[in-house]
KEKE-3310 file (N, C-alpha, C; in steps of 0.2 Angstrom, whole numbers, plus 5000, padded with zeros to 4 digits):
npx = (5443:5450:5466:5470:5474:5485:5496:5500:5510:5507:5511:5510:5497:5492:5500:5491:5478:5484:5483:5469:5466:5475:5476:5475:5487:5495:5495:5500:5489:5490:5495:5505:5509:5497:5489:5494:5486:5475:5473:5478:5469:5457:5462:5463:5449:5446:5447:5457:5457:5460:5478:5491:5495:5508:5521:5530:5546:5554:5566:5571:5578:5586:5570:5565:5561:5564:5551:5545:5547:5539:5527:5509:5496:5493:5489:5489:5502:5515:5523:5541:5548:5558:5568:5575:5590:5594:5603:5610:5626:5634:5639:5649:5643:5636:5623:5619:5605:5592:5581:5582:5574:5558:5544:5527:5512:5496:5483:5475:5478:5486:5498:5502:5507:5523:5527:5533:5531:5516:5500:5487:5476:5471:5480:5491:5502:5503:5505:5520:5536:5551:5549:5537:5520:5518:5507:5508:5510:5504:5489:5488:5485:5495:5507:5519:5534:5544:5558:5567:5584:5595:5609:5609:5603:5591:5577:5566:5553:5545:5539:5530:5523:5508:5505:5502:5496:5496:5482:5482:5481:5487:5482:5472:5453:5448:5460:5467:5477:5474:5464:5468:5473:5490:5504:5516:5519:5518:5521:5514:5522:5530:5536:5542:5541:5539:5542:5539:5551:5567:5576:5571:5562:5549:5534:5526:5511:5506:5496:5504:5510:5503:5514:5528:5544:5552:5546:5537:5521:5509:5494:5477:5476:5465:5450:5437:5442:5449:5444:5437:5450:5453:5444:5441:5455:5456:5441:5449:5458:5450:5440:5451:5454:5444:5442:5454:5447:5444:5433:5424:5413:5403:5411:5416:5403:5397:5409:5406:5397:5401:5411:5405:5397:5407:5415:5405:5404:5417:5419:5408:5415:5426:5422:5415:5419:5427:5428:5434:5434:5421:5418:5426:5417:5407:5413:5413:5399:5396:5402:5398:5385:5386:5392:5381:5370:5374:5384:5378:5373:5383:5390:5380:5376:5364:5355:5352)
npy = (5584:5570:5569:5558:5552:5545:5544:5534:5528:5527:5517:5505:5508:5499:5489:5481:5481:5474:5462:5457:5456:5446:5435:5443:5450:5441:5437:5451:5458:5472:5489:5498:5511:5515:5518:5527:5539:5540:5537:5551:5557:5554:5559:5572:5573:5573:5584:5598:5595:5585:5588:5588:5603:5616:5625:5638:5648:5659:5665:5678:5687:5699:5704:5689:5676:5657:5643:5631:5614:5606:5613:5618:5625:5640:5646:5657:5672:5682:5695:5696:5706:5711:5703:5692:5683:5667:5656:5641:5634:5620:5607:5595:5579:5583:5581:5587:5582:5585:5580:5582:5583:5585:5577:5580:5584:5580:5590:5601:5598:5603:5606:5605:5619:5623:5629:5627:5633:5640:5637:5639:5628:5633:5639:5637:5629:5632:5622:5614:5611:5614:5627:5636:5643:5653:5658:5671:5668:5676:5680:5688:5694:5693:5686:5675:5671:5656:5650:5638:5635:5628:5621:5624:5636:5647:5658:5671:5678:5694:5704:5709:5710:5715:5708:5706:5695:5694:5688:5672:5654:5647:5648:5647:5648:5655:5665:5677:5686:5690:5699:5709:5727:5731:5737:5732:5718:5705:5689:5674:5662:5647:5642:5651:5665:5681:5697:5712:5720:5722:5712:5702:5693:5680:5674:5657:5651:5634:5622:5607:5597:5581:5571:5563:5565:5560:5563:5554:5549:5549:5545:5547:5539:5529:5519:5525:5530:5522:5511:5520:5524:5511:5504:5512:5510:5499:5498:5505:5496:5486:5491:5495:5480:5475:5485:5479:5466:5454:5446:5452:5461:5456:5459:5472:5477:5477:5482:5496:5497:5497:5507:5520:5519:5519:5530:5539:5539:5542:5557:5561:5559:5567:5580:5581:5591:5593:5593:5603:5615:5617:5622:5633:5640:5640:5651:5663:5664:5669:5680:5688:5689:5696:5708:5713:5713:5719:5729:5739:5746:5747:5760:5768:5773:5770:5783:5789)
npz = (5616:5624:5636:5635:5620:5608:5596:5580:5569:5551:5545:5557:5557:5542:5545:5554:5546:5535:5544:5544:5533:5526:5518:5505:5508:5506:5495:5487:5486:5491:5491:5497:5493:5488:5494:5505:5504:5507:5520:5522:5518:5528:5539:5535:5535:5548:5554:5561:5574:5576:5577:5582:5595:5597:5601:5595:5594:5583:5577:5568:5554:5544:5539:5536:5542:5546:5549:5561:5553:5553:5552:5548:5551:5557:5575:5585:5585:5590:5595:5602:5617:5626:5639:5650:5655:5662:5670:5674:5677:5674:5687:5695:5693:5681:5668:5653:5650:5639:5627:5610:5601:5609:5616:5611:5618:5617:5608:5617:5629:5645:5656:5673:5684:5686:5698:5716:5726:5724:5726:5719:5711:5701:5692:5681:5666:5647:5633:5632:5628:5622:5623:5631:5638:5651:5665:5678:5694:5704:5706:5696:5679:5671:5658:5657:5644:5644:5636:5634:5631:5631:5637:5652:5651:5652:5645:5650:5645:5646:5638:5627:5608:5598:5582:5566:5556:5538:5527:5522:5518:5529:5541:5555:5557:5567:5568:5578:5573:5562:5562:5570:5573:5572:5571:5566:5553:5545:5534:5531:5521:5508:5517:5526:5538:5535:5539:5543:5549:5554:5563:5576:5587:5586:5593:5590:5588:5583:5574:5574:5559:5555:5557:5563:5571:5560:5549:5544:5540:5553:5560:5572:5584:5590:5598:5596:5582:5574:5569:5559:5550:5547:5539:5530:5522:5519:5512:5499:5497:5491:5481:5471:5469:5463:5450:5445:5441:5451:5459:5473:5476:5485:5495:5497:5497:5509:5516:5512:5520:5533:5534:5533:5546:5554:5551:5554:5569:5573:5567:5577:5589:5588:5586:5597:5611:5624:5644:5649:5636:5637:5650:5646:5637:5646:5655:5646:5642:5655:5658:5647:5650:5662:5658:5652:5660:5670:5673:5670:5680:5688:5683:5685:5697:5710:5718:5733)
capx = (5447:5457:5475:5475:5474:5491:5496:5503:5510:5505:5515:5508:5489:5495:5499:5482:5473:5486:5480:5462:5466:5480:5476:5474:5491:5501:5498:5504:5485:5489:5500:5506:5510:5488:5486:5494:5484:5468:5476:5479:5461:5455:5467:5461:5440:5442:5449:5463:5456:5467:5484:5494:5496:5515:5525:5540:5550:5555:5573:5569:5585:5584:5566:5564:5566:5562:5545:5545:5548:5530:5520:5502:5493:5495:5484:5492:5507:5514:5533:5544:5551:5564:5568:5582:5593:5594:5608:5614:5631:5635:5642:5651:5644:5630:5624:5612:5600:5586:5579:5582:5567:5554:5538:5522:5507:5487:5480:5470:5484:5487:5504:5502:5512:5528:5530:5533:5528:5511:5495:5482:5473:5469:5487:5494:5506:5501:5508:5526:5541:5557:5544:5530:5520:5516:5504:5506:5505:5502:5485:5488:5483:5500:5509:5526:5533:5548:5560:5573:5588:5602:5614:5606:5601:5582:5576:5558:5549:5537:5537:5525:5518:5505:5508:5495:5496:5491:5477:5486:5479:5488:5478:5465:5448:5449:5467:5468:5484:5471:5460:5471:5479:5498:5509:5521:5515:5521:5517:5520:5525:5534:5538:5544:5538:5542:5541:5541:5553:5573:5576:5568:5561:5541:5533:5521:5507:5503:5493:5509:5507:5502:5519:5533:5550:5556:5544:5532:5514:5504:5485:5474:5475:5458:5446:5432:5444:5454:5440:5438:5455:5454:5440:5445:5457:5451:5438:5451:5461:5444:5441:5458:5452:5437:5445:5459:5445:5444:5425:5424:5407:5401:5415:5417:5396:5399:5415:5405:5390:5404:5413:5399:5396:5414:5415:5399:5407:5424:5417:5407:5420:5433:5418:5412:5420:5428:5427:5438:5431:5415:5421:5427:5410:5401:5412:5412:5394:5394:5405:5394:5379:5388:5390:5375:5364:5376:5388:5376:5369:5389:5390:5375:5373:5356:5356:5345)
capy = (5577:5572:5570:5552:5551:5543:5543:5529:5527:5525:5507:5500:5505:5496:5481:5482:5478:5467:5456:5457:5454:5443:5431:5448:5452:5433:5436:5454:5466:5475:5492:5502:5518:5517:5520:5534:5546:5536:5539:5557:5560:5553:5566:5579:5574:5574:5592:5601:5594:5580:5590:5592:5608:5615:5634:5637:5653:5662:5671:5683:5690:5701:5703:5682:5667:5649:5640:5625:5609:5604:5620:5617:5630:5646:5647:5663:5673:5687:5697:5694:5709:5710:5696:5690:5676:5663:5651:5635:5631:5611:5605:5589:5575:5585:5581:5588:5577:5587:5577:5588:5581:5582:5574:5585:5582:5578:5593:5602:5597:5608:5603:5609:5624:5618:5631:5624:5639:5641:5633:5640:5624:5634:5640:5629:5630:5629:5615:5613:5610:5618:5633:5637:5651:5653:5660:5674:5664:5679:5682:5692:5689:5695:5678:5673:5666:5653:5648:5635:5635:5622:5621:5627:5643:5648:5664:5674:5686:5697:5712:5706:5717:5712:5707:5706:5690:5695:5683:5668:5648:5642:5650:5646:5654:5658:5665:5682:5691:5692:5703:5713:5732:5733:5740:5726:5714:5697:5686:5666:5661:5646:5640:5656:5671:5687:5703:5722:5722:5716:5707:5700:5685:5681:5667:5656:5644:5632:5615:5602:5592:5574:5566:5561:5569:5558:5565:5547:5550:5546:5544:5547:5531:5528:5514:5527:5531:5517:5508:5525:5523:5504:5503:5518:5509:5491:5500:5506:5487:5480:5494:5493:5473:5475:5488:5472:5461:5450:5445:5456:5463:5456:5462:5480:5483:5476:5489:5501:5502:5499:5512:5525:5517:5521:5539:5545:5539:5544:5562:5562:5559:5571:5585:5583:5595:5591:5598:5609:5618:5618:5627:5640:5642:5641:5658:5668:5668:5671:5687:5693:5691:5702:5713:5714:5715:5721:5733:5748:5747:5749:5767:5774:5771:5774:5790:5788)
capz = (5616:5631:5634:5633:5613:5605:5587:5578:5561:5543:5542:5561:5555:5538:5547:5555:5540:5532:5548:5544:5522:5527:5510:5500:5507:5504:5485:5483:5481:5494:5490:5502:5489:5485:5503:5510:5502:5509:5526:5524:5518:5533:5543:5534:5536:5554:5555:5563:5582:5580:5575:5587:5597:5595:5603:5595:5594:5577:5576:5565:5552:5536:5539:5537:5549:5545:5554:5560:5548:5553:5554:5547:5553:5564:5580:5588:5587:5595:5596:5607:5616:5632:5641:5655:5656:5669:5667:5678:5678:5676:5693:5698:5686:5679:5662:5650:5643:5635:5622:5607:5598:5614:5617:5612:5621:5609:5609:5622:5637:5650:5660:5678:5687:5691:5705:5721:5729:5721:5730:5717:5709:5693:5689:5673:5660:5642:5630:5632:5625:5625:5625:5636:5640:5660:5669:5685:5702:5710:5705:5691:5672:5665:5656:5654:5641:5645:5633:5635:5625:5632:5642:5658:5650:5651:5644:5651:5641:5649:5634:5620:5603:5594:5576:5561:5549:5531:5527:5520:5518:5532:5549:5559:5554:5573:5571:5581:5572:5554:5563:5575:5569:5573:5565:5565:5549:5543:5530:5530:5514:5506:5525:5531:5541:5531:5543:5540:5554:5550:5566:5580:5590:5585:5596:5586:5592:5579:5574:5570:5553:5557:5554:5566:5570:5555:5543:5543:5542:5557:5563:5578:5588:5598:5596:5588:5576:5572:5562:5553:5546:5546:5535:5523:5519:5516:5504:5493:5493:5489:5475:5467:5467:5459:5445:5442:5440:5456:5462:5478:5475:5491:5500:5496:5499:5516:5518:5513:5526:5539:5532:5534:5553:5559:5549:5559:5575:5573:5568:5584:5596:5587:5585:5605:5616:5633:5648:5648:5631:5639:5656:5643:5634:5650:5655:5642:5641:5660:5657:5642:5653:5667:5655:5648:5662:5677:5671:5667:5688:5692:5678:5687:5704:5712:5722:5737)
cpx = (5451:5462:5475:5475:5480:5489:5501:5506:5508:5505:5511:5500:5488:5495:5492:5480:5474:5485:5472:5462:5470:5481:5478:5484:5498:5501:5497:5496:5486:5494:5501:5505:5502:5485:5487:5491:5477:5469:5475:5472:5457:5459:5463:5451:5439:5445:5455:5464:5463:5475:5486:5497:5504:5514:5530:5542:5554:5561:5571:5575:5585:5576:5563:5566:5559:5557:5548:5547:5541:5525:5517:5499:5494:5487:5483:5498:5508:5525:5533:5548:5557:5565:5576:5584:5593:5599:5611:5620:5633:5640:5643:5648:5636:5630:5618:5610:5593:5587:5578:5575:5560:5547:5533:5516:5501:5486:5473:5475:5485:5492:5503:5506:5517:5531:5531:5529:5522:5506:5488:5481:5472:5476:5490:5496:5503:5505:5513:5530:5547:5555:5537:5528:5515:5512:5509:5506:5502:5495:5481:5484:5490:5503:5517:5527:5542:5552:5567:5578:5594:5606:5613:5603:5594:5583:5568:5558:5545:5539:5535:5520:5515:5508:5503:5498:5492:5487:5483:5479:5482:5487:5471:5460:5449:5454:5465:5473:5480:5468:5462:5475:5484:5501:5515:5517:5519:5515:5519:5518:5529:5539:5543:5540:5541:5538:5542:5548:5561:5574:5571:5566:5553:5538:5527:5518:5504:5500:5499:5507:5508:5509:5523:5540:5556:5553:5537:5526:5511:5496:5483:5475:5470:5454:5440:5436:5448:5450:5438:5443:5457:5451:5440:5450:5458:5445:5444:5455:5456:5440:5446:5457:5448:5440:5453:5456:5442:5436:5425:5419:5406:5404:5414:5409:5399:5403:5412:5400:5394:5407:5408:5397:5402:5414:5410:5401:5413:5422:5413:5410:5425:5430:5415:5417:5421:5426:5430:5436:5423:5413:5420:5420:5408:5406:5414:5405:5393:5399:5399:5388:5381:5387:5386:5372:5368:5377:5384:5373:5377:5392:5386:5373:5368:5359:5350:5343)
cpy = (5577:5569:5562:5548:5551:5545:5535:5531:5525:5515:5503:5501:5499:5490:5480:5477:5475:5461:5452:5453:5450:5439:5436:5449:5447:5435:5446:5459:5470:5482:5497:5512:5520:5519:5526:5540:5545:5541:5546:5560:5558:5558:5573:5581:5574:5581:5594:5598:5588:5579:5588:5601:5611:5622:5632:5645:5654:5664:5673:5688:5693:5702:5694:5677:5662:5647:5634:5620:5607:5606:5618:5622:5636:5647:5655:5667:5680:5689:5697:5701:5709:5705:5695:5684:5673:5657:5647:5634:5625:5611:5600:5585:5577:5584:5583:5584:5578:5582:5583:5589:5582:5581:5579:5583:5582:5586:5595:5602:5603:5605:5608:5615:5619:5624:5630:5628:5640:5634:5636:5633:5625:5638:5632:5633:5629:5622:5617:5609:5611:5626:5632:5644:5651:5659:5665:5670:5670:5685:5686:5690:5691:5687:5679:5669:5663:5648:5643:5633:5631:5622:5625:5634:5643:5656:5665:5680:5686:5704:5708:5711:5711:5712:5704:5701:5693:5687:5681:5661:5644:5648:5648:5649:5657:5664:5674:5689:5690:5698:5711:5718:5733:5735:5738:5721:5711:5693:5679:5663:5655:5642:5643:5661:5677:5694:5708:5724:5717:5711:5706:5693:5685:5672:5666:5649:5641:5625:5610:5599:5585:5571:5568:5566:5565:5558:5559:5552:5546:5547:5544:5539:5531:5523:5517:5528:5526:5513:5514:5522:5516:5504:5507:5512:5500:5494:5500:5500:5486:5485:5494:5484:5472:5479:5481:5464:5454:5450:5447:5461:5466:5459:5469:5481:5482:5482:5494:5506:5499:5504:5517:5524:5523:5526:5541:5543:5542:5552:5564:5563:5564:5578:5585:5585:5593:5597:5606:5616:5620:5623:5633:5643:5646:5650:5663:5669:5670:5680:5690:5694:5696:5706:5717:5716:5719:5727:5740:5749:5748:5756:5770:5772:5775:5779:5789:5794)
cpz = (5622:5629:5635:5626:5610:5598:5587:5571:5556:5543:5549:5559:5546:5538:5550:5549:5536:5535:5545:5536:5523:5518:5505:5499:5504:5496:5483:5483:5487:5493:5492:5500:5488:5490:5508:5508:5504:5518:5526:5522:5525:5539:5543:5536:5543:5557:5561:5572:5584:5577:5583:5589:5598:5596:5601:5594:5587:5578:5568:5559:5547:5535:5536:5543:5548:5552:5553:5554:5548:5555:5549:5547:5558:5569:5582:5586:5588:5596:5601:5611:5622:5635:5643:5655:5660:5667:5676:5677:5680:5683:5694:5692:5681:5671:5658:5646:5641:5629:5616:5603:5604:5613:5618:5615:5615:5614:5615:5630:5639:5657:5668:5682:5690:5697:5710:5726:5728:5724:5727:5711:5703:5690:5685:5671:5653:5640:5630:5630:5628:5626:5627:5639:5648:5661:5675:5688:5706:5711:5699:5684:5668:5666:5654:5648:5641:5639:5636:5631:5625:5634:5648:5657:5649:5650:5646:5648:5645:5644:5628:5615:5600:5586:5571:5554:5543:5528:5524:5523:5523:5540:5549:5557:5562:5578:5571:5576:5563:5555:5566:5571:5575:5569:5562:5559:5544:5540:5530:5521:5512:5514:5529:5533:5537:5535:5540:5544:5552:5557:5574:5583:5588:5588:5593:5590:5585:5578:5570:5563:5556:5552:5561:5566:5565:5548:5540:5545:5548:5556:5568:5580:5595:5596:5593:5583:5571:5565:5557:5548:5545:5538:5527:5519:5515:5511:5499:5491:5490:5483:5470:5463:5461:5450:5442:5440:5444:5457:5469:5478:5480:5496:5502:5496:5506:5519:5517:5518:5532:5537:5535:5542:5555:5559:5556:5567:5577:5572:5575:5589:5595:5588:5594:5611:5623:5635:5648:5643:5633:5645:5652:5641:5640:5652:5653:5642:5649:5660:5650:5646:5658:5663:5650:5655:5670:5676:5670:5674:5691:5690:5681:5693:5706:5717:5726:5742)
residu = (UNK:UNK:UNK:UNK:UNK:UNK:UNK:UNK:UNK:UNK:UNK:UNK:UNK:UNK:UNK:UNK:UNK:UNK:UNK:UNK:UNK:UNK:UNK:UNK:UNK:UNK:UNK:UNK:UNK:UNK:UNK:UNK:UNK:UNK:UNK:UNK:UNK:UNK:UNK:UNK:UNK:UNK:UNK:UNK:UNK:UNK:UNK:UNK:UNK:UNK:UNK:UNK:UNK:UNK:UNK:UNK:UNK:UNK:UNK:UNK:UNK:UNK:UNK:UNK:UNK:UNK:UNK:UNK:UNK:UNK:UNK:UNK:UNK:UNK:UNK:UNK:UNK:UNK:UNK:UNK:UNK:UNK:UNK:UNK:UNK:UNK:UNK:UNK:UNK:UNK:UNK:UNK:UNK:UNK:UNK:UNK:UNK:UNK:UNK:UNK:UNK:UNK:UNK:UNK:UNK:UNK:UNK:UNK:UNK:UNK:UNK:UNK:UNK:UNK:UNK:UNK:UNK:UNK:UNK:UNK:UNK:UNK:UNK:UNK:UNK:UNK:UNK:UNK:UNK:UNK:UNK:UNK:UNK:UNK:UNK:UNK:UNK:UNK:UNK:UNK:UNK:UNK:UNK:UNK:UNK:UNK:UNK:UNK:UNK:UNK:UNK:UNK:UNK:UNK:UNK:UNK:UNK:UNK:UNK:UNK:UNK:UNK:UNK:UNK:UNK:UNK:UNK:UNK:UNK:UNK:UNK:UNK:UNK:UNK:UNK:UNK:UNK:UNK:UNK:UNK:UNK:UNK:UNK:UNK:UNK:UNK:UNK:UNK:UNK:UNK:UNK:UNK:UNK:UNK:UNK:UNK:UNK:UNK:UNK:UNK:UNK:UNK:UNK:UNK:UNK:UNK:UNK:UNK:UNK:UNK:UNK:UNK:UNK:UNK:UNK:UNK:UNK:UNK:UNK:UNK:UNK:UNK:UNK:UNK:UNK:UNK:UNK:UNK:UNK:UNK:UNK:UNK:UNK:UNK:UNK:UNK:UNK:UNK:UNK:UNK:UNK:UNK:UNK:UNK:UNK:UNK:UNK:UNK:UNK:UNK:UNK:UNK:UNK:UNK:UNK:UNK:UNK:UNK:UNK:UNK:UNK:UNK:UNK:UNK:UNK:UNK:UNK:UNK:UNK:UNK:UNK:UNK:UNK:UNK:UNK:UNK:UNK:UNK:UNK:UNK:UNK:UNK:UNK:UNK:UNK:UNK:UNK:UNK:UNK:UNK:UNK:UNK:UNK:UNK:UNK:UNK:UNK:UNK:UNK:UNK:UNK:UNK:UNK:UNK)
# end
């Protein structure tokens, strides 16, 4: 998916379709409480692609510390070990205006190196926040990871332990820290982290919950998707109708073989892989084949 995919709200797609029903909506069938769980079904049939991508940082206390408000799922995580401070001191009319809530990017973003000094094209930042985890510029593959905490204070981590999630129903099938042995092990729970370990900092990469930083349900906002969640939901006005006795027959078939159109479109677009994710494929199987077919002529060099 690329990074110019918005969301919207439950209530703006809502008025959508109270545009389209307008009559239905003057006399009262239209009811908002029968719909948000229409909506959320539609969230959930197009899969995790269109969360949002979200780092945040754990404090760790009594072996617990509180996740997110809007964790979903776990991607990655990884403890946190030493780490230096870097601090600014305000000057003349200096003011901080971090946004305490700030702007997450649609998954898949990749925010570019802000180092001045750096002239390599493929140095990037991950998804950022008030946490972000950086690249090396200097060639290397060792990664930072950049915390910023307020009032000109930043903190870098470079000392990182692995850490082993007990299977649990909120990670990725993909997720790394179910397979990996550490000796470190955390369990989420209840929407906490519960570790073996009493304190610590534990950085977690996870799939946001579609809702807002006021708790309101969202939806993907694209033109393949949008009739997805249009049409959803105008079925179930025009079901709810029908069930009250209304003559809506002919309406609700019609809504249904557009309904079925939109779905198979809106899965398409959210199931098709950008570049980027295609890049990756393309070099991991170019490293499997190196090591498949190279790698045993560099062990045994010919002898002439």
């Amino acid at each position: 998916m690329g990074v110019s995919n918005k969301y919207r709200t439950f209530d703006q797609l809502l008025e959508d379709v109270s545009v389209d029903f307008s009559t239905y909506a003057l006399e009262g069938m239209i009811e908002p409480q029968q719909l948000i769980k229409v909506a959320t079904r539609v969230n959930y049939d197009l899969g995790l692609r269109v969360h949002r991508t979200k780092g945040a940082i754990v404090d760790i206390e009594h072996n617990k510390g509180m996740l997110p408000s809007d964790f979903a799922y776990l991607n990655h995580a990884f403890i946190c070990g030493d780490f230096t401070v870097s601090s600014e001191m305000p000057s003349g009319t200096h003011v901080d205006t971090t946004n305490p809530v700030p702007y997450v990017p649609e998954p898949g973003y990749v925010a570019p190196c802000t180092d001045p000094t750096c002239d390599d094209p493929t140095c990037s930042t991950s998804i950022c926040d008030d946490v972000c985890v950086v690249q090396a510029c200097d060639g290397n593959a060792d990664y930072q990871l950049i915390q910023y905490v307020g009032g000109g204070e930043v903190r870098n981590y470079t000392v990182f332990r692995p850490l082993r999630i007990q299977e649990c129903l909120q990670a990725t099938c993909d997720c790394p820290n179910i397979s990996v042995q550490a000796p470190d092990i955390a369990e989420i729970k209840d929407g906490y982290l519960l570790t073996s370990f009493k304190t610590g900092k534990v950085y977690v990469n996870f799939q946001g919950a579609m809702e807002d930083s006021e708790g309101r349900l969202i939806v993907l906002d694209h033109p393949y998707c949008n009739e997805y969640y249009e049409y959803a939901l105008k079925h179930r006005i025009l079901e709810n109708m029908v069930f009250a006795g209304e003559q809506v027959a002919n309406q609700l078939q019609l809504v249904e073989v557009r309904l079925r159109a939109a779905r198979n479109n809106a899965l398409s677009f959210v199931n098709t892989p950008d570049f980027a994710e295609m890049r990756k494929v393309w070099e991991m199987n170019r490293k499997a084949m190196y090591s498949k077919y190279y790698d045993m002529f560099k062990s045994h060099p010919t002898v002439m």
